[in-house]
C-alpha positions as CSV (number, residue, x, y, z in Angstrom):
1,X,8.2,15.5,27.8
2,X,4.8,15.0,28.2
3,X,3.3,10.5,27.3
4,X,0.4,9.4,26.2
5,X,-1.2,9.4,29.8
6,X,0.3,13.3,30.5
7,X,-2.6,16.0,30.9
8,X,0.0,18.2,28.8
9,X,-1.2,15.9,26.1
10,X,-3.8,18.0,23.9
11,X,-7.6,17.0,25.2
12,X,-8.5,15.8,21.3
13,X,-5.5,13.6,21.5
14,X,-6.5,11.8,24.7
15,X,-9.7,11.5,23.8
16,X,-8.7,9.7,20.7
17,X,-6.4,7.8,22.6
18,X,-9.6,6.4,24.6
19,X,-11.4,5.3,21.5
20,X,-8.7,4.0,19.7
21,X,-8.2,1.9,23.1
22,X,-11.3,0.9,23.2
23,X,-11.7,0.1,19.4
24,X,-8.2,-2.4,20.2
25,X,-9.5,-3.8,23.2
26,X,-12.9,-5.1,21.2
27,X,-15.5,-2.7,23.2
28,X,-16.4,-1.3,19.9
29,X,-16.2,-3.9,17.2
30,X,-16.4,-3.6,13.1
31,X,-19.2,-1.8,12.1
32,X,-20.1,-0.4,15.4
33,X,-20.6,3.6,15.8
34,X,-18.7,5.5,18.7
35,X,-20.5,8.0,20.2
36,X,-21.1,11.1,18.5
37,X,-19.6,14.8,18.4
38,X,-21.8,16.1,20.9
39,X,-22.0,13.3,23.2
40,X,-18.4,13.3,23.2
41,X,-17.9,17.0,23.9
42,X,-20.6,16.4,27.0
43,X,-18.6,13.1,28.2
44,X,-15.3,15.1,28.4
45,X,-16.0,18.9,28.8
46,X,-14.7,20.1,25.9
47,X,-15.7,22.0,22.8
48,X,-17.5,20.4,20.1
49,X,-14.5,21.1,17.8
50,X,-12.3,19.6,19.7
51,X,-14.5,15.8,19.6
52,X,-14.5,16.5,16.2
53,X,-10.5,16.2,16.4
54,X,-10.4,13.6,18.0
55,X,-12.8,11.5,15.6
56,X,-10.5,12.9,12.9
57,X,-7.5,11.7,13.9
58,X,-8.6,8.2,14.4
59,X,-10.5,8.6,10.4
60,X,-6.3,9.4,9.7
61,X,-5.5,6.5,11.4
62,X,-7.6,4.5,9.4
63,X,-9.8,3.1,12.1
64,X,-12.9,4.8,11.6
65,X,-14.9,6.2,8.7
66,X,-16.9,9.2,8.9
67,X,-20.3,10.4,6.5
68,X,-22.2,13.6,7.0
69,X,-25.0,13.3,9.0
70,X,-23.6,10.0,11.1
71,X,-21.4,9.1,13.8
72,X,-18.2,7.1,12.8
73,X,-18.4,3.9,12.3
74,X,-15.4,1.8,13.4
75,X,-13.8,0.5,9.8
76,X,-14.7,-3.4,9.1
77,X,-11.7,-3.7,6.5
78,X,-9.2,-6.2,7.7
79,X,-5.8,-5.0,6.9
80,X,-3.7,-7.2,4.2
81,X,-0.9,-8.8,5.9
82,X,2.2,-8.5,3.3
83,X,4.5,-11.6,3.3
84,X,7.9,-9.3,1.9
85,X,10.0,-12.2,1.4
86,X,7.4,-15.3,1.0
87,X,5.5,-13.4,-1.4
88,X,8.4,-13.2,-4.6
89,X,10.0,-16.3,-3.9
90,X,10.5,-18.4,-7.1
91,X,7.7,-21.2,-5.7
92,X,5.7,-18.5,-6.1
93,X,5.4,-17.2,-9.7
94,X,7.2,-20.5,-10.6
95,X,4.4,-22.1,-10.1
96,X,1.7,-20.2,-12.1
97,X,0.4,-18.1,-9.0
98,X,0.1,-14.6,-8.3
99,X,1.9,-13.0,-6.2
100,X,-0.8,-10.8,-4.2
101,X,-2.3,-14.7,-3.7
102,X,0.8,-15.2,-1.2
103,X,-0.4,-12.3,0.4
104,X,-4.6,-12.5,0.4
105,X,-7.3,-14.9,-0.5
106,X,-9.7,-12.2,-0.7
107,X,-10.3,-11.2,-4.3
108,X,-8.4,-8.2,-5.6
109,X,-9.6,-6.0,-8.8
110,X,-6.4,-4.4,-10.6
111,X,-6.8,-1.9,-13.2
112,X,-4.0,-2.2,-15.4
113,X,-2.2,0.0,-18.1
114,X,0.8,-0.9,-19.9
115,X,2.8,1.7,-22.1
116,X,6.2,2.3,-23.4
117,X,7.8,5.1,-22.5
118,X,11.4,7.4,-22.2
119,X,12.3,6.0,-18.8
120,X,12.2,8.5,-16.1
121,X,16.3,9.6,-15.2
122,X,16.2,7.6,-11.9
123,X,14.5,4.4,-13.4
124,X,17.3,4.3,-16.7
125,X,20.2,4.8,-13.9
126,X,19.1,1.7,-12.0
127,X,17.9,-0.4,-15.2
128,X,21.2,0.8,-17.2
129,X,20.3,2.3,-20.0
130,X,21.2,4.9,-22.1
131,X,19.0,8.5,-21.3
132,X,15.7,8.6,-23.2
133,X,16.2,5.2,-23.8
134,X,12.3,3.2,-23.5
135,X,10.7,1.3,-20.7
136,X,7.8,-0.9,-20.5
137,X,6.0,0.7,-17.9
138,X,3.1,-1.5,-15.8
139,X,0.9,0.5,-14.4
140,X,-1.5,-1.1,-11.5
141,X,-4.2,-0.2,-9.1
142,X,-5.3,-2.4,-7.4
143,X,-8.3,-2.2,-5.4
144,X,-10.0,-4.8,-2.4
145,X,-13.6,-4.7,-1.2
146,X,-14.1,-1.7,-3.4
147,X,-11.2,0.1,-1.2
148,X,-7.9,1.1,-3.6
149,X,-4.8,-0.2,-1.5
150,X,-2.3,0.2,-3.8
151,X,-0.9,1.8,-6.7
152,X,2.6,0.0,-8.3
153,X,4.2,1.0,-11.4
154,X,6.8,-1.4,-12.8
155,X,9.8,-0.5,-15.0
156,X,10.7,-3.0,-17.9
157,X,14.1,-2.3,-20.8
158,X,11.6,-2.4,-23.3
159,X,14.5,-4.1,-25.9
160,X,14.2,-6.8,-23.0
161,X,10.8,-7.2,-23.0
162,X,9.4,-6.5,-26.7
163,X,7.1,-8.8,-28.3
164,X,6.3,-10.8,-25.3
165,X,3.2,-11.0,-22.7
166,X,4.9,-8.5,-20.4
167,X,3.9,-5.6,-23.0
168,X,0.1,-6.8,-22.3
169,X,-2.3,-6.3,-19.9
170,X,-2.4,-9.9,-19.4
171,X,0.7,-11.4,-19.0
172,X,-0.2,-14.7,-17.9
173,X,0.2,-17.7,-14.8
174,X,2.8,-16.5,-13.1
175,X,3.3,-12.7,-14.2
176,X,5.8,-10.8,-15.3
177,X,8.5,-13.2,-13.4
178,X,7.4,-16.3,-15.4
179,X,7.6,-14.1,-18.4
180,X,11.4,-13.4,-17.5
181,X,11.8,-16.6,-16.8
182,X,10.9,-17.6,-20.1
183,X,13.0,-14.8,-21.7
184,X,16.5,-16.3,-19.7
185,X,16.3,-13.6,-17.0
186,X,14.4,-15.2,-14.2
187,X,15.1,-13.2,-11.3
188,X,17.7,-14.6,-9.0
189,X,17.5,-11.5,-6.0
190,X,15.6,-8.9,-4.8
191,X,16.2,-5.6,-3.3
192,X,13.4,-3.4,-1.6
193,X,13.8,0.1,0.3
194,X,11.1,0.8,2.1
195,X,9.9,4.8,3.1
196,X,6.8,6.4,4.4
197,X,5.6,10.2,3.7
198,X,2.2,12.0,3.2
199,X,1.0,11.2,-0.2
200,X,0.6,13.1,-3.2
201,X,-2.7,15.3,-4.0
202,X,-3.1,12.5,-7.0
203,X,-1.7,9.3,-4.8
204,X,-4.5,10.7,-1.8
205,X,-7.3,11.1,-4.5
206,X,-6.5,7.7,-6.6
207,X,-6.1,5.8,-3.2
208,X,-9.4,7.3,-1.7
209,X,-7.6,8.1,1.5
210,X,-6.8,11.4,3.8
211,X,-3.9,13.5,2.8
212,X,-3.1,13.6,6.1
213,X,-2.4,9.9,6.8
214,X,1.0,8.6,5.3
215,X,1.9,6.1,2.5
216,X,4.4,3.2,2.2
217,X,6.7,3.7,-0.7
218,X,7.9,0.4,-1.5
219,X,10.9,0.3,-4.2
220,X,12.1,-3.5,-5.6
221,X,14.5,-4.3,-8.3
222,X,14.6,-7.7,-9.4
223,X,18.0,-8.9,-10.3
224,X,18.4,-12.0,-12.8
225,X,21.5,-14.1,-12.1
226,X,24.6,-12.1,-13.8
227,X,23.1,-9.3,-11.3
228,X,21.6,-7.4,-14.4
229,X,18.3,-5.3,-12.5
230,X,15.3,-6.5,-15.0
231,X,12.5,-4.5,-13.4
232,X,12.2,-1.8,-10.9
233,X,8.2,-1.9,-9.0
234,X,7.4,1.4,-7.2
235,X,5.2,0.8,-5.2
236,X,2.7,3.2,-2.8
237,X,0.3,1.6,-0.1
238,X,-2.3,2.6,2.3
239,X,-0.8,2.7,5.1
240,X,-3.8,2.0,6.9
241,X,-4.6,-0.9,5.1
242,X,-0.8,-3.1,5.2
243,X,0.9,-4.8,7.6
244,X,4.4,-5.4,6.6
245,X,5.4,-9.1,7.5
246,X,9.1,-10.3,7.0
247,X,9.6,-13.9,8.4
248,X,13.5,-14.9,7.6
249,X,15.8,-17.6,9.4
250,X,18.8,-16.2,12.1
């Protein structure tokens, strides 16, 4: 089976092995341009089409960005580290904070929509409810130094959450948690599943990113403490622009 040092590997792929090594190893740093199309195809021997495979593949990966008329420029966005367990503890949104503020200092724009709607058959199975039955639906994007990183779509019983904050696009210190709180269903237990897969032609577009690079599909249900599930957040990520970060005792 032919490694990432094999000359069965295809010549684009080694030759985006090499930048992506040198990208890693700090001989190109953020903001930098690697060399272009042409010199490439001179440096190695091979057909401009094939260099221009090679910068593609690393554009997938996230690492560089390409404009007509330029060689790439190696990306300057440093990706958000995700603290999966740190980030929803109850010190957390107890305490009036956010809970992408566990996760970043840098400031975070989130377009927000909030609806009530028939909940979708997968979401009223989890939540409990009857079929055609409404959910407050929370719908977020939620873009960082004008890049979108993440689209997240949380699933409320709408008897639950009626009449309160939640059903705003403000919901106040704390969120939708504190809200719950409030309401006598604080949540007492989590449950993410965690998947990857090429996105959607509408998650690629609203997430500014190649179809060809995959997402994270992140799923949590909240549980209050009679193990009732108060809200289930789907969520989709860049993958190119998360680390995943779970820190737990043995």
């Amino acid at each position: 089976m032919a490694n990432g040092t094999s000359p069965q590997r295809p010549k684009y792929q080694r030759i985006a092995d090499d930048l992506r090594t040198a990208i890693e190893s700090g001989e190109y740093s953020p903001g930098d341009r690697l060399p272009g199309e042409n010199a490439l195809a001179s440096q190695y021997d091979v057909a401009v089409l094939t260099a221009r495979q090679a910068l593609k593949v690393l554009r997938t990966e996230g690492l560089v960005e390409t404009k007509k008329g330029a060689s790439a420029r190696v990306i300057s966005f440093q990706p958000i580290r995700r603290h999966g367990i740190q980030r929803i503890a109850r010190e957390q949104w107890g305490a009036g904070k956010s809970i992408w503020s566990a996760d970043e200092e840098r400031p975070v724009t989130i377009d927000v929509r909030v609806d009530a709607i028939a909940a979708p058959a997968h979401i009223s199975r989890a939540l409990d409810l009857e079929e055609g039955e409404p959910v407050c639906a929370r719908s977020r994007r939620f873009v960082l130094n004008e890049r979108p990183v993440m689209l997240a779509t949380s699933y409320l019983p709408y008897a639950l959450v009626e009449g309160t904050a939640i059903t705003r696009v403000d919901t106040g210190e704390g969120g939708t948690y504190a809200r719950l709180a409030e309401l006598g269903h604080a949540p007492a237990h989590f449950r993410e599943e965690i998947r990857c897969r090429f996105p959607t032609a509408e998650e690629a577009d609203a997430l500014g990113m190649p179809a060809e690079r995959p997402v994270i599909k992140l799923s949590r249900s909240a549980f209050d403490a009679d193990g009732r599930i108060v809200e289930v957040n789907e969520m989709t990520l860049d993958s190119a622009a998360y680390v995943l970060d779970y820190s737990f005792d043995a």
